[in-house]
C-alpha positions in Angstrom: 23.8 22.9 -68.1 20.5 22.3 -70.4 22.6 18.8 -71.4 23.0 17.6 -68.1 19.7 17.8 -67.3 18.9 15.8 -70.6 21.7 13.4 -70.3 20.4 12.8 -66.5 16.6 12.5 -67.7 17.4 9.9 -70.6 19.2 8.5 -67.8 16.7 8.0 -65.0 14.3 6.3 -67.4 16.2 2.9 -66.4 15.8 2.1 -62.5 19.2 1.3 -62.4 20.2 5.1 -62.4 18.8 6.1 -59.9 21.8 6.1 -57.9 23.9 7.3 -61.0 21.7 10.2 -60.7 22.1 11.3 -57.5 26.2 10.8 -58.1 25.9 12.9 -61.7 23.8 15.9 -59.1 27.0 16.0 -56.9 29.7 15.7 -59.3 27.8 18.5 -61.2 27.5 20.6 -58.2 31.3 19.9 -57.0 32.4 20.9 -60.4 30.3 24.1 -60.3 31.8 24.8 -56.6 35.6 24.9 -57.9 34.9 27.1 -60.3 33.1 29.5 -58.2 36.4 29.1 -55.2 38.7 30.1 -57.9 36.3 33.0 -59.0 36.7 32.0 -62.5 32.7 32.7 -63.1 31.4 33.0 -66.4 30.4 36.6 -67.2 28.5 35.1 -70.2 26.8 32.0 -70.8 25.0 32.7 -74.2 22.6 35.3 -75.9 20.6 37.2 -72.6 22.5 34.7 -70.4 24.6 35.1 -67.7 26.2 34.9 -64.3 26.9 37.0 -61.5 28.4 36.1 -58.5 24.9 35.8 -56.5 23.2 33.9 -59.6 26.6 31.7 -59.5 25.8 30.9 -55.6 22.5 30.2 -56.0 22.7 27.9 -59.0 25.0 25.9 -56.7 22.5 26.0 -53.8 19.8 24.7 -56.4 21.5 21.8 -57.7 22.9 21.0 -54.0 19.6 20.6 -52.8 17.7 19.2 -55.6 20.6 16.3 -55.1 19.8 15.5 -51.5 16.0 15.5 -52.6 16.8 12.7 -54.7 18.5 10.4 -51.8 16.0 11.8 -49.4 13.1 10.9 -51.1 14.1 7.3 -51.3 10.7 5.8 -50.2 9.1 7.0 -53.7 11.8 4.8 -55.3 10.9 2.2 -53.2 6.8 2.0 -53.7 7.5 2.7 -57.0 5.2 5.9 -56.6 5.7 6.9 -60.1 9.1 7.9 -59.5 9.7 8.3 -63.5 7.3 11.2 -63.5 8.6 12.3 -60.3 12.6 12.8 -62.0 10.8 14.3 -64.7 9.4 17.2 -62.3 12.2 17.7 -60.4 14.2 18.0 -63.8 11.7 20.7 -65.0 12.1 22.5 -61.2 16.1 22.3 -61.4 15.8 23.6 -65.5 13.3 26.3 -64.8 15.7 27.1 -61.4 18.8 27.0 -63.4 17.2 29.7 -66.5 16.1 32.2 -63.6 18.6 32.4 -61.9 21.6 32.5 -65.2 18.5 35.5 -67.4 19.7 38.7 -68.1 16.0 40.0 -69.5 13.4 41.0 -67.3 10.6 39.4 -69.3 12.8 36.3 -69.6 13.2 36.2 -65.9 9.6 36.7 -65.0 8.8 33.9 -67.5 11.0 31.4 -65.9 10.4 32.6 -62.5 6.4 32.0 -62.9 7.5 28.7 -64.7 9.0 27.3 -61.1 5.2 27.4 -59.7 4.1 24.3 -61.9 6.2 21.9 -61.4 6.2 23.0 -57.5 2.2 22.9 -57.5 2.3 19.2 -59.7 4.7 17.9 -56.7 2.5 19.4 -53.9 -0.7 18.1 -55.6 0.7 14.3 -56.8 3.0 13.5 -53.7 1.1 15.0 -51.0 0.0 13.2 -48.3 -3.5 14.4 -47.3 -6.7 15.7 -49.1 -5.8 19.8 -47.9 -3.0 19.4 -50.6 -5.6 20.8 -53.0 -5.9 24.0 -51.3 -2.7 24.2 -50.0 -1.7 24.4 -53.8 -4.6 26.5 -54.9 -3.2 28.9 -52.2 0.0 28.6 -53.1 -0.9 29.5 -57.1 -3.3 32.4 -56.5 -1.2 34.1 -53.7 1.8 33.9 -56.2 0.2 34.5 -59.5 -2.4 37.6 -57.9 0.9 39.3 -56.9 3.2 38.8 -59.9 0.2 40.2 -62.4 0.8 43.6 -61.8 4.9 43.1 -62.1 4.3 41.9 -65.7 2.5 45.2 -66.2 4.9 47.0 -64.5 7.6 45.3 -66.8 5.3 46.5 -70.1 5.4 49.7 -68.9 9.4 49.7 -67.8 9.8 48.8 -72.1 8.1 51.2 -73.0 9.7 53.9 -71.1 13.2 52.7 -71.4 13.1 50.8 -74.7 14.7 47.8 -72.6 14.3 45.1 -70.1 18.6 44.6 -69.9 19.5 44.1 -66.0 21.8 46.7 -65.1 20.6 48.8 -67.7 17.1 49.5 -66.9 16.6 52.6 -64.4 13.9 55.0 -63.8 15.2 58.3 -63.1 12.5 60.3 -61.8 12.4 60.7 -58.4 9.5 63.0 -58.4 7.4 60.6 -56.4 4.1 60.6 -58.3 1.8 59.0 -57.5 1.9 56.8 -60.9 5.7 56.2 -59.8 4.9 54.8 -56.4 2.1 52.2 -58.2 4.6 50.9 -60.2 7.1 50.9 -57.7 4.4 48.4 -55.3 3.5 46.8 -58.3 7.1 45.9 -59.0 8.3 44.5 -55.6 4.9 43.2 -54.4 5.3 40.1 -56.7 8.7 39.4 -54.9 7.4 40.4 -51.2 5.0 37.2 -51.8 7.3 34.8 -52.9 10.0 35.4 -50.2 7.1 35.6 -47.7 6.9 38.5 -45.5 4.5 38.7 -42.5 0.4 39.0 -44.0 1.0 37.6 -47.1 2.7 34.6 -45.6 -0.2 32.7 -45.5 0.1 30.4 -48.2 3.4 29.2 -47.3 2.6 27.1 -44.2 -0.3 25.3 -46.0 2.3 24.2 -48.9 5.1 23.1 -46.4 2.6 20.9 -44.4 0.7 19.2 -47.5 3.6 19.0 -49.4 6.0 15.7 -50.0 9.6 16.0 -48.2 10.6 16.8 -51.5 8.3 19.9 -52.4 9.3 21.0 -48.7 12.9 20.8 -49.5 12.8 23.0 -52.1 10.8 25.0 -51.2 12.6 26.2 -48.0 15.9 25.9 -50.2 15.6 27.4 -53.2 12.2 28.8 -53.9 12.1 31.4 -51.1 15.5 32.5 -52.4 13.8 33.5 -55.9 12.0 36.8 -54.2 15.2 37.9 -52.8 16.9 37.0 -55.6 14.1 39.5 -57.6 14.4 42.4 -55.2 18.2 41.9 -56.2 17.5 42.6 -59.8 14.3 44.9 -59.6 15.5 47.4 -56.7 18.4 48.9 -58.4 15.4 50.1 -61.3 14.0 51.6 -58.7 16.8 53.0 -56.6 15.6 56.8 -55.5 11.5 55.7 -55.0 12.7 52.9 -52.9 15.2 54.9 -50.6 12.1 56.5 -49.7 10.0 53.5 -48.7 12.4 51.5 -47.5 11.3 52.4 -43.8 7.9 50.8 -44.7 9.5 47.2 -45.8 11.5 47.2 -43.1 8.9 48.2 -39.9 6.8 45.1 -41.9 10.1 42.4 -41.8 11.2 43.0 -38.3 8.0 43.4 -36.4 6.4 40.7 -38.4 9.6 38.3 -37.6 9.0 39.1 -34.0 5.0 38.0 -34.3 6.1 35.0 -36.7 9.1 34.2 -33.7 6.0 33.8 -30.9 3.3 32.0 -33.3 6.4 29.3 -33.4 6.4 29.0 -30.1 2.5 27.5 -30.1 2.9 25.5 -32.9 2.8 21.6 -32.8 2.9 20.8 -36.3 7.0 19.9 -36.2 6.6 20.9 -40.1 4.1 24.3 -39.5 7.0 25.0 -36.3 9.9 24.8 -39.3 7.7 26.8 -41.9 7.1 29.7 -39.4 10.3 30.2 -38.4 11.3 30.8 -42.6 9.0 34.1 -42.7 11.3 34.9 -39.6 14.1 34.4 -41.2 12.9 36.0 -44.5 12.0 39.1 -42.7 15.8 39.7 -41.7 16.4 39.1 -45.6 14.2 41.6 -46.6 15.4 44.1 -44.4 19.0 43.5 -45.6 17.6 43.8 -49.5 16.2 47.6 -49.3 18.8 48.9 -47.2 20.8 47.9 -49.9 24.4 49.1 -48.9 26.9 46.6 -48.9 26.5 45.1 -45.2 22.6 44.4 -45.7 23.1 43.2 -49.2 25.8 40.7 -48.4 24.3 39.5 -45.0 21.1 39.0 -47.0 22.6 36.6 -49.7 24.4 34.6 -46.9 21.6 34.2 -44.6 19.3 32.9 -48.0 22.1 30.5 -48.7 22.3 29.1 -44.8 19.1 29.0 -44.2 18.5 27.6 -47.6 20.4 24.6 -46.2 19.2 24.4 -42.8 15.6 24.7 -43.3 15.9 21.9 -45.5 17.6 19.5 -43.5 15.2 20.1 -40.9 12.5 19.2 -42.9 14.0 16.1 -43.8 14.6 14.6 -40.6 10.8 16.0 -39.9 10.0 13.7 -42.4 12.4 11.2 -41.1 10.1 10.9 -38.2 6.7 10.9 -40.2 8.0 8.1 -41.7 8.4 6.0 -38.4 5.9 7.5 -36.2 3.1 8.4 -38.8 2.4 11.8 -37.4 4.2 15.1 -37.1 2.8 16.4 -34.1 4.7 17.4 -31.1 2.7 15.9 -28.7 3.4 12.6 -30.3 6.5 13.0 -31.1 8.2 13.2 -27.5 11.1 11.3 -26.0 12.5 10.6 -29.6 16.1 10.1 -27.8 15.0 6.7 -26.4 14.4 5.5 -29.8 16.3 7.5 -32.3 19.0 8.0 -30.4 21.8 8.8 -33.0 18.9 11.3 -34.6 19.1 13.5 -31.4 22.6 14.6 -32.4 21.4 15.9 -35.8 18.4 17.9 -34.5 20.4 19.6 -32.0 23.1 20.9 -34.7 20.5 21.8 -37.1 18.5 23.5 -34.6 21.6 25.3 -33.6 22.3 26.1 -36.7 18.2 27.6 -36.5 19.4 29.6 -33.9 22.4 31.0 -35.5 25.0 29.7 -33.2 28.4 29.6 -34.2 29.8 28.6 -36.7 27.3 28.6 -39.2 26.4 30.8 -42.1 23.9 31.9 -40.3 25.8 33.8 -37.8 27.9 35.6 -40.2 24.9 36.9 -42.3 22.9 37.6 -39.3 26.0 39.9 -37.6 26.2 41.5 -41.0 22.2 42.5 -40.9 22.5 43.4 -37.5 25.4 46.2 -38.2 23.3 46.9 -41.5 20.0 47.7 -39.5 21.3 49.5 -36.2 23.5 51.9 -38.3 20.5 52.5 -40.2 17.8 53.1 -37.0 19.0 52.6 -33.5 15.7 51.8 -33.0 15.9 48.5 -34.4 17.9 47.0 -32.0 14.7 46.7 -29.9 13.2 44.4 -32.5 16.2 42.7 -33.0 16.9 41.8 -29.7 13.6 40.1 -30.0 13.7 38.2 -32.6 17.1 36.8 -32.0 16.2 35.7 -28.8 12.6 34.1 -29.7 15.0 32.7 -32.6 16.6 30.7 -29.8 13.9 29.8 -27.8 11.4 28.1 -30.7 14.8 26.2 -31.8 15.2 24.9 -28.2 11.5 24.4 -28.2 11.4 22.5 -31.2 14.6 20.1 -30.2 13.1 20.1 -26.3 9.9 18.9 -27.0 10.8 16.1 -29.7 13.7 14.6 -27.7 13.1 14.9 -24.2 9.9 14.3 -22.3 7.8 10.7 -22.0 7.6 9.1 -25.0 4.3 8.5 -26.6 2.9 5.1 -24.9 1.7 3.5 -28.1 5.6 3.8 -29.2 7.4 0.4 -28.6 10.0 0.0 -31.2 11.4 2.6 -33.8 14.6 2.3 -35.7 17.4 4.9 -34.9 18.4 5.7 -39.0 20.2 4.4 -42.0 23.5 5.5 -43.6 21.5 7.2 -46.6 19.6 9.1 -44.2 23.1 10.3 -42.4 24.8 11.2 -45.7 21.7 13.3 -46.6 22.1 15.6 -43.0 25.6 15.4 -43.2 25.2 17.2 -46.4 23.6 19.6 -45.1 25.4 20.2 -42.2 28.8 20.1 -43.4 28.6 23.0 -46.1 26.0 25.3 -43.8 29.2 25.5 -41.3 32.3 25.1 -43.5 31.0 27.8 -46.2 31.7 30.3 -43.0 35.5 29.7 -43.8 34.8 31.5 -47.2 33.3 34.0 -45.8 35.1 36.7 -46.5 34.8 35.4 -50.6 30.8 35.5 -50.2 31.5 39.8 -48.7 33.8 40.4 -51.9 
């Protein structure tokens, strides 16, 4: 993997490649998918490296993505907007993606998990659009880097006690529920609580999707949300009998802060804020999924990250699609886009369906899964549940609504419907968010 991305680096250098790159991303990515169909997945990749079948997935989902970044994010070719330097980050995201996701060690983890921030912050901060990208990364950096401070403590501490930071071999066995116990318990999971984002400490998550580039929105909504669940994977096992007994607390905080999340989408007019909102939603499902942790909520969890890993990003790229051709992402300018994108219309309703979790997307199978996982768990959930599935529906009809119907903007005269590069790139995401569902059953073994 490491010489891929060196091979593809050397590579890029020349601006011929940078369509040799882009093909090198899915051949990579096609390769990696056949070996994960045939479940013939590595067990061990090298010294304190390895794969699972959840680090397997989500490898695949990050170089999936970071390849329809590159054809998305054509106009920096184009302007010549230091697109060298802009490979280069993108290489150090996918590397620093590809090492968390394949670590074995705790420490290593958390090294390569904080490492993800700066290539993330470089691309908020360099291809941003407006002068808020500053403090949209600041926020980003401090909200991130405050909460995963106490995890390396906690991980000191787990070394000490244990004598190793081995996944899978790391557990603390009292369940006297001291008070030292439950600090390190928060201290542990906070760090990943932040990244995923739940409700109140979601705040910095918004600010980054709005400043950042299509590109750092891409990812973000792909691949970097998917690192905190991927942690509370690894970390709440360690923690098994403390976390049985506060699972109630994570779970009251996910649901009834996706149904406040659900109706602060529904007065949004920032198309990229509306999209951004509606992944704490999302997220809060996850979570809820993650410290039940039987097998329904686990398995629904890791195929709702991988959907709406995919559909979250396609969204924000043909948000950006329109930026590009309107100059702004408001609603209120953006109306009436059927008259002039016509042939776009069809792609925001199946993404926003697939929003919504109508059949048959991923979304839909992980979501029935949480569901079961949740109401046999609290029949009181179904209240919230009901909730947020339907405000799930109505901001995705709101959204699609409100950019393609209505009178158009009067200032609008002209505005072209969309290139073939710009169709492969959402039929790339569209395709595998609603034929992965026919592997279902693979992704619940």
């Amino acid at each position: 993997m490491l010489k891929f991305i060196l091979m593809n680096l050397l590579m890029v250098v020349s601006v011929k490649s940078w369509l040799n790159y882009q093909i090198n991303l899915f051949l990579f990515s096609c390769m990696f998918g056949v070996f994960m169909i045939s479940k013939s997945v590595m067990s061990s990749v090298g010294y304190n490296m390895g794969l699972d079948f959840v680090s397997y997935l989500l490898i695949l989902l990050s170089v999936w993505i970071i390849a329809l970044i590159m054809n998305g994010s054509q106009k920096i070719y184009e302007k010549k907007n230091f697109f060298v330097m802009f490979i280069f980050m993108m290489n150090l995201l996918l590397l620093s993606l590809l090492l968390t996701f394949s670590c074995l060690d705790l420490l290593m983890f958390y090294i390569f998990f904080e490492m993800s921030l700066i290539p993330t912050f470089i691309l908020i901060l360099g291809w941003g659009y407006q002068p808020e990208r500053i403090q949209a990364g600041v926020y980003m950096m401090f909200y991130t880097l405050f909460a995963s401070l106490p995890l390396l403590v906690s991980l000191m501490s787990m070394y000490n006690w244990s004598g190793s930071l081995e996944m899978n071999l790391v557990e603390i066995k009292g369940c006297s529920s001291s008070l030292i116990e439950k600090i390190w318990y928060f201290s542990s999971v906070f760090a990943f609580i932040v990244k995923l984002p739940v409700y109140m400490v979601h705040l910095w998550l918004p600010k980054a999707h709005v400043e950042a580039p299509v590109a750092g929105s891409m990812i973000l909504a792909g691949v970097l949300l998917k690192l905190g669940g991927y942690g509370l994977i690894r970390i709440l096992p360690v923690f098994s009998c403390i976390s049985s007994k506060f699972c109630w607390v994570w779970i009251s905080l996910g649901l009834m802060g996706g149904v406040m999340v659900s109706l602060m989408c529904l007065r949004q007019t920032d198309m990229k804020s509306l999209i951004a909102y509606s992944s704490v939603a999302h997220m809060g499902m996850v979570l809820c999924g993650l410290m039940l942790f039987n097998w329904w909520g686990l398995s629904g969890a890791i195929v709702v990250m991988v959907g709406h890993g995919l559909c979250s990003s396609g969204l924000f790229c043909l948000a950006n699609m329109c930026y590009e051709r309107v100059g702004s992402r408001s609603l209120l300018i953006n109306k009436g886009m059927l008259n002039f994108m016509p042939s776009m219309a069809l792609w925001w309703f199946l993404l926003s369906a697939g929003n919504m979790a109508a059949p048959p997307s991923l979304n839909l199978l992980g979501e029935i899964s949480l569901i079961i996982s949740l109401v046999s768990w609290s029949k009181m959930s179904m209240v919230s549940l009901s909730l947020l599935s339907f405000f799930s529906a109505a901001y995705s009809l709101y959204l699609f609504s409100l950019s393609q119907h209505g009178k158009f903007f009067s200032s609008l005269f002209s505005c072209c419907s969309g290139n073939t590069r710009e169709y492969l790139v959402l039929c790339l995401h569209w395709v595998p968010l609603n034929m992965l569902i026919l592997k279902g059953g693979m992704m619940f073994n």
